[in-house]
C-alpha positions as CSV (number, residue, x, y, z in Angstrom):
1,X,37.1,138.5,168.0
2,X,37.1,134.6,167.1
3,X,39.7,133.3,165.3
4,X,38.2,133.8,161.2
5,X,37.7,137.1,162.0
6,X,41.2,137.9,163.0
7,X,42.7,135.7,159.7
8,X,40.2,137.9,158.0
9,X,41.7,140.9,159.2
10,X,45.3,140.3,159.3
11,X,44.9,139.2,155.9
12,X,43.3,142.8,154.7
13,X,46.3,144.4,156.6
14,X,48.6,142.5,154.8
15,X,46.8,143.2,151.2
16,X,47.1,147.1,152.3
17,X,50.2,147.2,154.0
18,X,52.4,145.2,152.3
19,X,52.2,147.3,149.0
20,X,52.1,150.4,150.8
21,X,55.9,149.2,152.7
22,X,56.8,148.6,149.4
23,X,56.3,151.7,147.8
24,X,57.4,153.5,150.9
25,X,61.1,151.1,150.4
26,X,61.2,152.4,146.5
27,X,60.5,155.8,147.4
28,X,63.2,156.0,150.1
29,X,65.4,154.5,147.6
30,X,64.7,156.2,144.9
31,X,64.8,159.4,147.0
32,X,67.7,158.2,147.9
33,X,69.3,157.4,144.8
34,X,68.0,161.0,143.3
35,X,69.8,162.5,146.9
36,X,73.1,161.1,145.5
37,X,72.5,162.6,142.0
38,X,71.8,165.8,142.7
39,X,74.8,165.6,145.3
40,X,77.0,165.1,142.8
41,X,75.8,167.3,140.5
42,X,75.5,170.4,143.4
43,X,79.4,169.5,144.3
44,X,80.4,169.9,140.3
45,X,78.7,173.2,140.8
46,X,79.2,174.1,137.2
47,X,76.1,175.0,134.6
48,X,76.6,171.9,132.2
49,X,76.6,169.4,134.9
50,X,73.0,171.3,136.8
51,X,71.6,171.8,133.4
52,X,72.8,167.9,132.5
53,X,70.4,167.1,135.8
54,X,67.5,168.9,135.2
55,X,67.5,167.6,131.6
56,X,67.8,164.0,132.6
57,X,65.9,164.5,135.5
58,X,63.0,166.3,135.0
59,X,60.4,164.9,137.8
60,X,63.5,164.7,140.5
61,X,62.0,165.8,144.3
62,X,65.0,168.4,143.8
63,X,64.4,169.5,140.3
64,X,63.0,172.8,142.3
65,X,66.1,173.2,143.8
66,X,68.3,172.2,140.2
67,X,66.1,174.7,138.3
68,X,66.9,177.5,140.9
69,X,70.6,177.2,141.5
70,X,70.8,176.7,137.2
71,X,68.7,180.4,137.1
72,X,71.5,181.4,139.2
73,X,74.5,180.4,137.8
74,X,72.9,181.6,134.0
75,X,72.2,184.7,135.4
76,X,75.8,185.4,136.6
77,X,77.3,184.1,133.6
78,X,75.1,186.9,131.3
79,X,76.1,189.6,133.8
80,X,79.4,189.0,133.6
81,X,79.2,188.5,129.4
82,X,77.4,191.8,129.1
83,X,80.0,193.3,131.1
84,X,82.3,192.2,128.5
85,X,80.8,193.1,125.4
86,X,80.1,196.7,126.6
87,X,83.5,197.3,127.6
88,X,85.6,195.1,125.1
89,X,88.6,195.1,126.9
90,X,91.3,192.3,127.3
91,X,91.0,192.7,131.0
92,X,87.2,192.5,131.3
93,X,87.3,189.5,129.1
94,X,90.2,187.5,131.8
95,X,88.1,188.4,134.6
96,X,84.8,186.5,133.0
97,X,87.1,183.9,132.6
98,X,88.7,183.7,136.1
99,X,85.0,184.1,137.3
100,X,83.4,181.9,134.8
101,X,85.7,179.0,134.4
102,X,84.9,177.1,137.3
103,X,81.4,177.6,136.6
104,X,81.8,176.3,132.9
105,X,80.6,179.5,131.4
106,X,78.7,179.5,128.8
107,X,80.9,182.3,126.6
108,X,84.7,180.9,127.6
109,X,85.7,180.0,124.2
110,X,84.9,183.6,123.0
111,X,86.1,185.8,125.8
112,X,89.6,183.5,124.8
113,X,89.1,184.8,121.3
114,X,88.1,188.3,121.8
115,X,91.8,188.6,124.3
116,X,94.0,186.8,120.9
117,X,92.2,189.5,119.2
118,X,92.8,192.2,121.3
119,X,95.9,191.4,122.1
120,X,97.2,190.5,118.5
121,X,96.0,194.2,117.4
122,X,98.0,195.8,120.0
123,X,101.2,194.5,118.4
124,X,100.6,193.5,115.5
125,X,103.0,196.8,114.2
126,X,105.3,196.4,116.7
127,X,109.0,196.2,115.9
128,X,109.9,194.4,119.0
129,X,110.5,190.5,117.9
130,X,109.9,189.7,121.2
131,X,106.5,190.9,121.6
132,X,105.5,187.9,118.9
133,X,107.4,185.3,120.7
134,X,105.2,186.5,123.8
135,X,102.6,186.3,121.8
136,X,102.9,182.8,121.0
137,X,103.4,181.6,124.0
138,X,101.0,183.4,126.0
139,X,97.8,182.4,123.5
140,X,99.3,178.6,122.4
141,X,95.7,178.5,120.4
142,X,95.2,181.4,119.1
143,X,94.2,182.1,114.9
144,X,96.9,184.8,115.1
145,X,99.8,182.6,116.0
146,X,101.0,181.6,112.2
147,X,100.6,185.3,111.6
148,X,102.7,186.0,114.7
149,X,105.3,183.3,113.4
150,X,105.9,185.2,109.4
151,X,106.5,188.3,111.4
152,X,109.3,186.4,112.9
153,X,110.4,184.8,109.7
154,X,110.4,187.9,107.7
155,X,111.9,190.4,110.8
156,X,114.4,192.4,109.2
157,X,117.3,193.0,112.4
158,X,119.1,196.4,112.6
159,X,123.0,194.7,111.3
160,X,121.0,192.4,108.6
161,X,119.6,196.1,107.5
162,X,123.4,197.6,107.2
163,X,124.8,194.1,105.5
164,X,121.7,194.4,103.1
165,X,122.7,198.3,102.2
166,X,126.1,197.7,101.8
167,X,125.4,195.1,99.7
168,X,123.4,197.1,97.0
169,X,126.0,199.9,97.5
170,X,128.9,198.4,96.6
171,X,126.9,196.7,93.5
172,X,126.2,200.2,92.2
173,X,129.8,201.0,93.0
174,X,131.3,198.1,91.0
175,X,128.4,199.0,88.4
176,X,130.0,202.5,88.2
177,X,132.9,201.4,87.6
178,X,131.9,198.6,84.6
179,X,133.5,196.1,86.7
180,X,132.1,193.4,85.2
181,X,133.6,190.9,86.5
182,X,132.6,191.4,90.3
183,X,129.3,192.3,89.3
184,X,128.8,188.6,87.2
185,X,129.3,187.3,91.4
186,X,125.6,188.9,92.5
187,X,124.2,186.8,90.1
188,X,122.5,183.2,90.1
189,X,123.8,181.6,86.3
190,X,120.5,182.3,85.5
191,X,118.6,185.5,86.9
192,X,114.9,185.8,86.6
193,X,114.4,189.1,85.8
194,X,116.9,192.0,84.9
195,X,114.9,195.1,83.4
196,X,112.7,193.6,80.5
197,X,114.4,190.9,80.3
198,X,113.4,187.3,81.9
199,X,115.5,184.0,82.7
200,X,118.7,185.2,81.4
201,X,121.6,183.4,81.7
202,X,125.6,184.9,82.8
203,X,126.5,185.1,79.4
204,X,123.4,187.0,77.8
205,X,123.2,189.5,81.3
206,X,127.0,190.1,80.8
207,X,126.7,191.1,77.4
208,X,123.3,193.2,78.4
209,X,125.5,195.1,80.6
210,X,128.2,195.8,78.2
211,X,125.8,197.5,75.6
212,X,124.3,199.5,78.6
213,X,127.7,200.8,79.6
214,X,129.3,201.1,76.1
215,X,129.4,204.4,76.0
216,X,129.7,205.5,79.4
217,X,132.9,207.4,80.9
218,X,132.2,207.7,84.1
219,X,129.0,207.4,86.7
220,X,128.6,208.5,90.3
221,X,125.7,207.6,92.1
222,X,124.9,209.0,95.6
223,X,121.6,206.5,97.2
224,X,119.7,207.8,99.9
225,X,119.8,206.2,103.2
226,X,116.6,207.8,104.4
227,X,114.6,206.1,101.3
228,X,115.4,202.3,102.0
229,X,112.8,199.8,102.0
230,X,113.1,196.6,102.9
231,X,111.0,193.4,103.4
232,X,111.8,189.5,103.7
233,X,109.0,187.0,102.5
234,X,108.7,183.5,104.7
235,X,111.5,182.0,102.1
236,X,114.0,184.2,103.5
237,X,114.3,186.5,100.1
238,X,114.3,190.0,100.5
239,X,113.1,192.7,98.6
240,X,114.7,195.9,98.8
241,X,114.0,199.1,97.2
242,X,115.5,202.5,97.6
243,X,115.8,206.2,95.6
244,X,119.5,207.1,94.1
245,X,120.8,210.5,92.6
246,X,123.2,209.8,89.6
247,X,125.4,211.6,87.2
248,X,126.7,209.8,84.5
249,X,128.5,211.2,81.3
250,X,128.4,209.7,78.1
251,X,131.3,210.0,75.4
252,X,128.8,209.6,71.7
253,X,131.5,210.2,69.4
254,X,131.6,207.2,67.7
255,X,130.4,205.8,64.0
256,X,127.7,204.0,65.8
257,X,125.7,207.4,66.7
258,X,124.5,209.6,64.7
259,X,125.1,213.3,64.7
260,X,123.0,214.5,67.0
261,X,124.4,212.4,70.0
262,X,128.1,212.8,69.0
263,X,130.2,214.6,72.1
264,X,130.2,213.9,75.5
265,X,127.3,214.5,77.1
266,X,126.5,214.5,81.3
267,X,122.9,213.5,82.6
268,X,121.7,214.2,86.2
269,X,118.8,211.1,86.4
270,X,117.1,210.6,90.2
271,X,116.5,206.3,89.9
272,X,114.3,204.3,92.1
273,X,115.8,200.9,92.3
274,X,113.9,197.4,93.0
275,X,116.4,194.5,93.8
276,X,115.1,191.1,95.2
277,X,118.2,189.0,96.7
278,X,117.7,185.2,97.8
279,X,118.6,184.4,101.0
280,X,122.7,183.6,100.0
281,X,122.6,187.3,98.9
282,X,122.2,186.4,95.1
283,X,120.3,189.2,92.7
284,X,117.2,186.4,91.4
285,X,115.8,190.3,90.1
286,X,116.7,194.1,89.3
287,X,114.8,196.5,87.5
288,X,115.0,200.2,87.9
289,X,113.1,203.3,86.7
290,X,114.0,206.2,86.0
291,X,112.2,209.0,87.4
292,X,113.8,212.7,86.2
293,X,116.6,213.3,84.0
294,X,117.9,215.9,82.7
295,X,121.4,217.2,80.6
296,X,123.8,219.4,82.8
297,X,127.1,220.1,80.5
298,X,127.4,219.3,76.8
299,X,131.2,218.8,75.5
300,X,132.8,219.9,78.5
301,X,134.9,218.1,80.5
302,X,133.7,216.4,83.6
């Protein structure tokens, strides 16, 4: 071959292979660049990072590979949903979460909800205080936790019970016996309600109570311990309501009456009694109705 001829054909080589080592170096390192992706990717393991490749990198030499493990992992993650669903079970629900977690399942934030659920209706009646304080701590996010914390608030203990029922006892006792006095120290100087009557100060409830027991001898009043409700709100004030037999006898003979109430006369009444104390144990309300009454003795004495 003379010497143009060679020039000639080194020089086509070149035009040929030049290009052609050049795209064989960009492959390689875009092969190789795509190998380090995917790596990365395959070591995260989890479903948003494979389905973060294949989105971003659609014409990858392993998108075959991406699309295959994602089918895989999506597949496991619906099994192990349905399993939930079906069963709807607190225990079901903390296994697709031990088994999903890793993985980034696609359903964590609701299996979490679905166990604050379930959980929360399991004590939700409960009269152990410390189940809510469990409850609180064991689910830091869950929607029930404010609801767990106001049944705290407003738990009513067994010795806050007995203080609370003494209390309204011995008010009925000093009421009995027209005490006035002691029963002016249950009261805020002004009360906002007392029957029918609304924002009334010491002075107007004292002489209220006078009238009522002007013409009252004697009362006994025997409450029942078995009909005692009672509730605090998140303020602390309690609410307490409870049924009460009493006898009370009533001297009428006075200028004030007329005939037909003159005498002494005895009543048998059955009460139910609403008081709502603040939380010093002050009377902020007290009405009471009067549900049967009837007249046991007329002029005899008692």
């Amino acid at each position: 071959m003379n010497k143009r001829l060679k020039i000639i054909v080194i020089a086509l080589i070149a035009s040929i292979g030049i290009p052609l080592l050049g795209y064989g170096i960009v492959t390689l390192i875009k092969r190789s660049k795509e190998k380090e992706i995917w790596k990365v990717a395959l070591e995260k393991g989890t479903i948003s990072s494979i389905e973060e490749y294949v989105n971003q990198n659609p014409k990858s030499h392993y998108i075959n590979e991406a699309e295959a493990k994602l089918k895989e992992l999506l597949t496991l993650d619906s099994l192990e949903w349905s399993n939930v669903l079906q069963s709807q079970e607190s225990s079901m629900a903390e296994k697709y979460i031990e088994v999903m977690k890793p993985l980034d399942g696609k359903h964590l934030s609701e299996a979490q909800t679905l166990i604050d659920s379930l959980d929360w209706l399991s004590i939700q009646f409960s009269s152990n205080l410390q189940d809510f304080a469990d409850y609180i701590k064991d689910h830091p996010k869950s929607a029930f936790n404010e609801s767990a914390k106001e049944k705290i608030k407003r738990h009513i203990g067994t010795d806050e019970e007995s203080i609370l029922q003494a209390y309204v006892k011995s008010y009925i006792d000093d009421y009995n016996n027209k005490n006035l006095d002691k029963i002016m120290t249950y009261y805020e100087p002004t009360t906002r309600v007392y029957m029918t009557r609304k924002d009334i100060n010491k002075a107007d409830l004292r002489v209220l109570m006078e009238n009522e027991l002007e013409y009252v001898v004697s009362s006994q009043t025997n409450i029942d311990p078995t009909s005692f409700e009672i509730s605090k709100d998140l303020i602390g004030n309690y609410t307490i309501n409870f049924n009460c037999d009493n006898t009370i006898r009533k001297d009428f003979n006075s200028t004030k009456t007329d005939d037909t109430h003159a005498g002494n006369r005895t009543y048998f009444r059955n009460i139910r009694y609403n008081f709502v104390l603040d939380s010093n144990y002050k009377i902020i309300l007290l009405t009471y109705n009067i549900l049967s009454e009837q007249e046991i003795n007329v002029n005899d004495d008692y």
